[in-house]
N, C-alpha and C positions, 0 to 999 in steps of 0.2 A: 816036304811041306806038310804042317798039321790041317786039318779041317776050319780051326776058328779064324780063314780070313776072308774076304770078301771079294767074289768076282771081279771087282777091279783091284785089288789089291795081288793076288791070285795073276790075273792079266800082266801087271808092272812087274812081279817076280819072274814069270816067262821071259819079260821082254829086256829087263834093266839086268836080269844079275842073269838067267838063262846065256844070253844072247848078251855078247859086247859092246856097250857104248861108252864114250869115255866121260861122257856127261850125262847124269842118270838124274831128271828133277821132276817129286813129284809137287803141284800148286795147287792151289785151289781153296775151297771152304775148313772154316774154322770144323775141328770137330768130323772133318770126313774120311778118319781112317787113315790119312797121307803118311803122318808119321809111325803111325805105330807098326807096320812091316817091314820098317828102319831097326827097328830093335830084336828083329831076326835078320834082317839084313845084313847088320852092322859085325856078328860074329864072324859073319862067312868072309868078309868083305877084311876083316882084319887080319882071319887067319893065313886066307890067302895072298896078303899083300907080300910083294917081294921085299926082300932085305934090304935091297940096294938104298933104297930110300925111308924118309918119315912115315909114319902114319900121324896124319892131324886132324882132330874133329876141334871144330868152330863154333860159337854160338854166337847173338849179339851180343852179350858179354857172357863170363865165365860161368856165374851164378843163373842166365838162363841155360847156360848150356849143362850143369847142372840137373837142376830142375827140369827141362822138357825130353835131353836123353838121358843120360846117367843113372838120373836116380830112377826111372822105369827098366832102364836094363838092368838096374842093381835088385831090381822087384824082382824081375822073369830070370835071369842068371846069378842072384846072388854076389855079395861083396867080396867073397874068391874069385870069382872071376871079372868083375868089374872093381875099379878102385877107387879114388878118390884125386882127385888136380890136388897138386903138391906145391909149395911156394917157388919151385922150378917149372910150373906149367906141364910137368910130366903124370902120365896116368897110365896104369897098368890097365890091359884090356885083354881077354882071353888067352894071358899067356904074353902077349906082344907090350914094349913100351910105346907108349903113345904119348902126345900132346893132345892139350886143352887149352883152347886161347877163345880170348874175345874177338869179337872183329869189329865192332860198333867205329873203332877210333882208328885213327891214320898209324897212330905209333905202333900199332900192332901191325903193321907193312914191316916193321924191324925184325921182330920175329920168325918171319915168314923167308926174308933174306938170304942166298947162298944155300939155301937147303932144296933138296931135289928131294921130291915126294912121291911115295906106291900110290895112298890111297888118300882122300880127304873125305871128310863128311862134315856138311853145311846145314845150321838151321838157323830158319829164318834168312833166309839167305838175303830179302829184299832190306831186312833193315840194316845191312851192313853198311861198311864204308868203301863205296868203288875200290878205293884202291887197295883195299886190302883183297877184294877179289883178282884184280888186276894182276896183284902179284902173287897171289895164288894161282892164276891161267900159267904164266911164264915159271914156276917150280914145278907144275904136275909134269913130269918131263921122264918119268921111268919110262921102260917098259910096261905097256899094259896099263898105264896107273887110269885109277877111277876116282872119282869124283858123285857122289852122291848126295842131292843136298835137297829142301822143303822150302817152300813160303808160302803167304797168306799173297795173293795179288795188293799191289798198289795203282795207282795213277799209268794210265796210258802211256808216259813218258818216260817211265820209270829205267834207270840204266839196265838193271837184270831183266826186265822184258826185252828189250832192246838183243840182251847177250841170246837171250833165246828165239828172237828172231833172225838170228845169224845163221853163218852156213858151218859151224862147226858139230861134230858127232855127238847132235843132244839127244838122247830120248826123254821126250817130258810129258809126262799125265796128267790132266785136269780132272781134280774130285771136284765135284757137287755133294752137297752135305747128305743127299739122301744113295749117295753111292756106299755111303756106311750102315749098313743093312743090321748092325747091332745095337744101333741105338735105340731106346723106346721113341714111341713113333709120339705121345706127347710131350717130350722133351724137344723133337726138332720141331713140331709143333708152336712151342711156344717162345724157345730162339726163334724162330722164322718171325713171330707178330713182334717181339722182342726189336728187331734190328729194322723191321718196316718201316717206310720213308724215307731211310738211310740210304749214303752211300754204301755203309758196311755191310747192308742187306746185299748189294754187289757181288759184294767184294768174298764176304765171309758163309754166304750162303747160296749162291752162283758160283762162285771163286772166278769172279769177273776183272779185268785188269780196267775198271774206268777211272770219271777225270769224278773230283769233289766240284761239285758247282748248288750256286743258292745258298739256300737260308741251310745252318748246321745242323740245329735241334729242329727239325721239323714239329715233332709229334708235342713237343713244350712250347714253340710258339703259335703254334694251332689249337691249343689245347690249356693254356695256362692256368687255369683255375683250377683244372684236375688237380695241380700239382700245390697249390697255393692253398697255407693253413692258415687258422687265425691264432690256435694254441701249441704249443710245443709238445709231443707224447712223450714217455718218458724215456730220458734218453744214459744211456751208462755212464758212457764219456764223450769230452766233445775236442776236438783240438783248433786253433788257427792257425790261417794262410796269410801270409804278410806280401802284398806286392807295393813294391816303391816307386811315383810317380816321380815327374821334374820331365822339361821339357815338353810339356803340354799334355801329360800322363798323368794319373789320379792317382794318388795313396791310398791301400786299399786294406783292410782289414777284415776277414771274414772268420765264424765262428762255426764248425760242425757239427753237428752230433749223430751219435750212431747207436741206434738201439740195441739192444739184446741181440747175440748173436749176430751182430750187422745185418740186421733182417731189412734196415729204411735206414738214410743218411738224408739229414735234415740240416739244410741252411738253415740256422738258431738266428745270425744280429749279422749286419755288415758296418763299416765303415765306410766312408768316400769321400776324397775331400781333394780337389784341384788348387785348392789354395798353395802360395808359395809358401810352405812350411819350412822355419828354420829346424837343425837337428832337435833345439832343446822343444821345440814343437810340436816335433813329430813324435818326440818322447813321451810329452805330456800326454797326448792324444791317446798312443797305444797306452802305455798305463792304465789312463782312464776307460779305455776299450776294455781291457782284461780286468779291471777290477768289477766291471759290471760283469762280466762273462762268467769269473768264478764266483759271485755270488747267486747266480744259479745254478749254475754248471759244474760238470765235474772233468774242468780242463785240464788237458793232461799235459797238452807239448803244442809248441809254436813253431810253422815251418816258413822262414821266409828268405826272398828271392836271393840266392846266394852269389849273383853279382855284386850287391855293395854289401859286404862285408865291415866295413866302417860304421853303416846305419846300424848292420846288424848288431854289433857290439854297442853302440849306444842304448839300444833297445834294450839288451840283457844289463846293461850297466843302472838304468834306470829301474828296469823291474828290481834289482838287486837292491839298490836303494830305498823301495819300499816293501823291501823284505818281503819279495814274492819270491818265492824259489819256485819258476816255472821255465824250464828250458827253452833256448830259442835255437833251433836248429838251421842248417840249410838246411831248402828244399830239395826235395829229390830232382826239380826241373827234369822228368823221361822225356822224352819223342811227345807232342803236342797231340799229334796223331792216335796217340792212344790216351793220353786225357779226356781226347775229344769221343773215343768210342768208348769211355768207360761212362761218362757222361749220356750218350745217346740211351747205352745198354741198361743203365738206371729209368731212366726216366719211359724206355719201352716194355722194360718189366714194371712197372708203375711201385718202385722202389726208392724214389726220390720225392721229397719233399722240402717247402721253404716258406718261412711264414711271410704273413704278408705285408710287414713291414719292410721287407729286403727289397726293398723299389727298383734299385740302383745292377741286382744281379738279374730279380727277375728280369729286367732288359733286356741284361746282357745275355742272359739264355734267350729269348724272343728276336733276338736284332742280330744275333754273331752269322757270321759270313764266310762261306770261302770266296778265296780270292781268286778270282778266275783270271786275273793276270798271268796267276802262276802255273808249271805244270806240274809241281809237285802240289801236297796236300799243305797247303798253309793256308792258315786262317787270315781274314782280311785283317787288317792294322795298319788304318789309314786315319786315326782318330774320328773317322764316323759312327765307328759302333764301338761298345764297353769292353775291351780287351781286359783290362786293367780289375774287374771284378771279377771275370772269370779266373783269371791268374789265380789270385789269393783264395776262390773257393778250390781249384782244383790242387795247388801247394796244400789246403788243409786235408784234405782225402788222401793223394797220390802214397804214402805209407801204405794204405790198404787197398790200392785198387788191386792189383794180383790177387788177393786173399779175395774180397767180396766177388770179381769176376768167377773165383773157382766154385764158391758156395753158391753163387747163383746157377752156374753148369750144373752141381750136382743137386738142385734142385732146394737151394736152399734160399 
C-alpha cells in the first residue's frame, strides 16, 4: 500500500481485500474517497480472479462506467493496461479479458445469463435495476468469487439497503465526506452550505439512507427573490425544453441560457398553456415561442419530451417551414432524482437564476413536493403543483448537468 490514502480507506483495504468477504461495499457521501481505493483495488482484484469464471465491472450505464472507473484507472495505470468497452461489451484489464455492461435496464439481466463469475465490480450500485443485481447474486458462484461495488445512499426503502441489511457475507463501510482528509477543507465547506435544507445534504454529506419528504427546493422557495431577475446577463447560448401536456397537463416551453463558461443557468422566457391545443396549435405557438427566443438569444437546440414522438415531428416539420434550421431533439429524460439534485445544487451554490416574468416556473420551483406516499424518491404529480414547467426547464439543461455539476466540484 502507498501513503496517499486515508485512514478509512487504509481501514476498508485491511478489512475488504486483506481479509475475505464475498461482498465488499463501500456507501456513503459524494466526494468521500469510497471510490477511488477501487482503482488500486480493482488491479489486484482482477489479477487474482480465477479462470474458471468472468470478470464483470458494471456501471449504470456503459458511459458512466466509463467515466467514474476506466477513465481514472486509465489515468493511474495507463491505456496498456486498461482498455476501452468494444461493440462486444469486452475490455482488456491488466492482462485479463473483461466485460463492461450497463446495469440501469432489465435487458442487461440477458447478458449476465449462464455465465458463472470470479470477480464483479459494481458502481453506483443503488441506481441499478434489481434485477439485474438479482442475477448477478445467483452467477457469483466460483470459488472465492468477490463482488465489490460503491453507491451514493437513497431512500430508507431502497432494495440494495434492504440487500445489506441481510444475512449474507457483506463487509460495508459508511464514508462521511469529511473521512476524505484530502480534500481542501473550503471546498467541503461550501458543498456542505451548497446541499443545506436538502435531502441530498443526507444523503451526499452524511451518506445517510433517508426518506425525500416536504417542499424539494427548500432554499428557492424560502428565498425566491434571491434568485429572481428583472434583466437577462449576458448569456452565450440558450437551449429549450419542450414538455407536452393533454389530460389535464400543461404544454410547456422553456428557454435557458448559460453564461460563459457555465458559470449561472438562467430561465430566459417560459411558455404555459392548459388549453386543449390542436397539433396545428401547438405548432403555431412553439414557432412563435422560438421566433421570439432567437431574436434575442443565441439558441442552439430544442430538447423535448421523447414519449410523443408524433408532436415531436410536427414541431421540427413546422420550424422547417419557416425556415428555421434549429434542431429538436429528445430529451435526455435521466433518473428525476438527479434533475432534482442538480437543480437543488444550483440554486445552493447561488448559481441559478430566472427572470421575473417566468410566473408559471418560479411556482413550480416554490410549490414542488415529494410525494410522501411513496418510498422511493418521486416527486408529487397529483396536478396540485407545477410538474409540467419543471419538465421543460430541466429537459432544456439535462445535456449539461454532468459537465456544470463537475465544474462546480472543481471549483468552478
Amino acid at each position: 500500500m502507498t501513503t496517499n490514502f486515508s485512514p478509512k480507506q487504509k481501514k476498508v483495504w485491511r478489512e475488504s481485500v486483506e481479509d475475505y468477504h464475498r461482498w465488499n461495499i463501500s456507501y456513503g457521501a459524494t466526494r468521500s474517497g469510497k471510490t477511488y481505493l477501487d482503482y488500486y483495488k480493482i488491479p489486484q482484484r482482477v489479477r487474482n480472479a480465477s479462470d474458471e469464471g468472468l470478470i464483470i465491472l458494471l456501471g449504470n450505464t456503459k458511459g458512466t462506467l466509463e467515466r467514474n472507473i476506466l477513465d481514472p484507472l486509465r489515468q493511474i495505470w495507463t491505456d496498456k493496461l486498461v482498455g476501452y468497452i468494444g461493440s462486444n461489451n469486452k475490455v482488456k484489464l491488466f492482462g485479463r479479458e473483461c466485460y463492461g455492461l450497463g446495469a440501469d435496464k432489465i435487458t442487461q439481466v440477458k447478458r449476465l445469463q449462464g455465465s458463472g463469475i470470479s470477480y464483479a465490480y459494481g458502481d453506483e450500485v443503488a441506481t441499478w435495476h434489481p434485477d439485474v443485481f438479482t442475477m448477478l447474486k445467483s452467477r457469483l458462484d466460483k470459488p472465492k468469487a468477490i463482488f465489490d461495488g460503491t453507491c451514493n445512499p437513497e431512500h430508507p426503502g431502497h432494495w440494495f439497503k434492504k440487500f445489506l441489511e441481510s444475512d449474507a457475507d457483506i463487509y460495508q463501510m459508511l464514508f462521511h465526506i469529511d473521512d476524505n482528509t484530502f480534500l481542501d477543507k473550503d471546498f467541503v465547506e461550501n458543498l456542505k452550505k451548497e446541499y443545506a435544507g436538502t435531502v441530498f445534504y443526507e444523503r451526499f454529506i452524511k451518506g445517510l439512507w433517508v426518506a425525500a419528504e416536504g417542499i424539494i427546493y427548500r432554499r428557492f422557495a424560502d428565498n425566491s427573490e434571491k434568485y429572481i431577475i428583472d434583466e437577462p446577463p449576458e448569456v452565450t447560448f440558450a437551449n429549450i425544453g419542450v414538455d407536452f401536456g393533454g389530460s389535464g397537463s400543461a404544454h410547456t416551453f422553456n428557454c435557458t441560457g448559460f453564461t460563459r463558461n457555465m458559470k449561472q443557468v438562467i430561465t430566459l422566457d417560459e411558455y404555459y398553456s392548459k388549453e386543449e391545443l390542436d397539433p396545428s396549435q401547438l405548432n403555431q405557438a412553439f414557432v412563435d415561442f422560438v421566433k421570439i427566443q432567437l431574436s434575442k438569444y443565441n439558441v442552439v437546440e430544442v430538447f423535448a419530451d421523447s414519449a410523443e414522438q408524433v408532436l415531436i415531428r410536427g414541431l421540427r416539420n413546422a420550424l422547417l417551414k419557416e425556415g428555421i434550421a434549429l434542431p429538436v431533439k429528445d430529451a435526455y429524460k435521466g433518473r428525476i432524482v438527479d434533475r432534482i439534485r442538480f437543480y437543488s445544487l444550483l440554486h445552493g451554490a447561488d448559481k441559478y437564476r430566472i427572470l421575473r416574468h417566468c410566473k408559471k416556473t418560479i411556482d413550480a420551483f416554490s410549490t414542488a413536493l415529494w410525494n410522501s406516499k411513496k418510498l422511493n424518491d418521486e416527486r408529487l404529480d397529483d396536478g396540485t403543483t407545477n410538474i409540467d414547467s419543471l419538465d421543460a426547464q430541466e429537459y432544456s439543461t439535462e445535456k449539461y448537468q454532468k459537465q456544470i455539476i463537475d465544474l462546480m466540484l472543481l471549483g468552478g
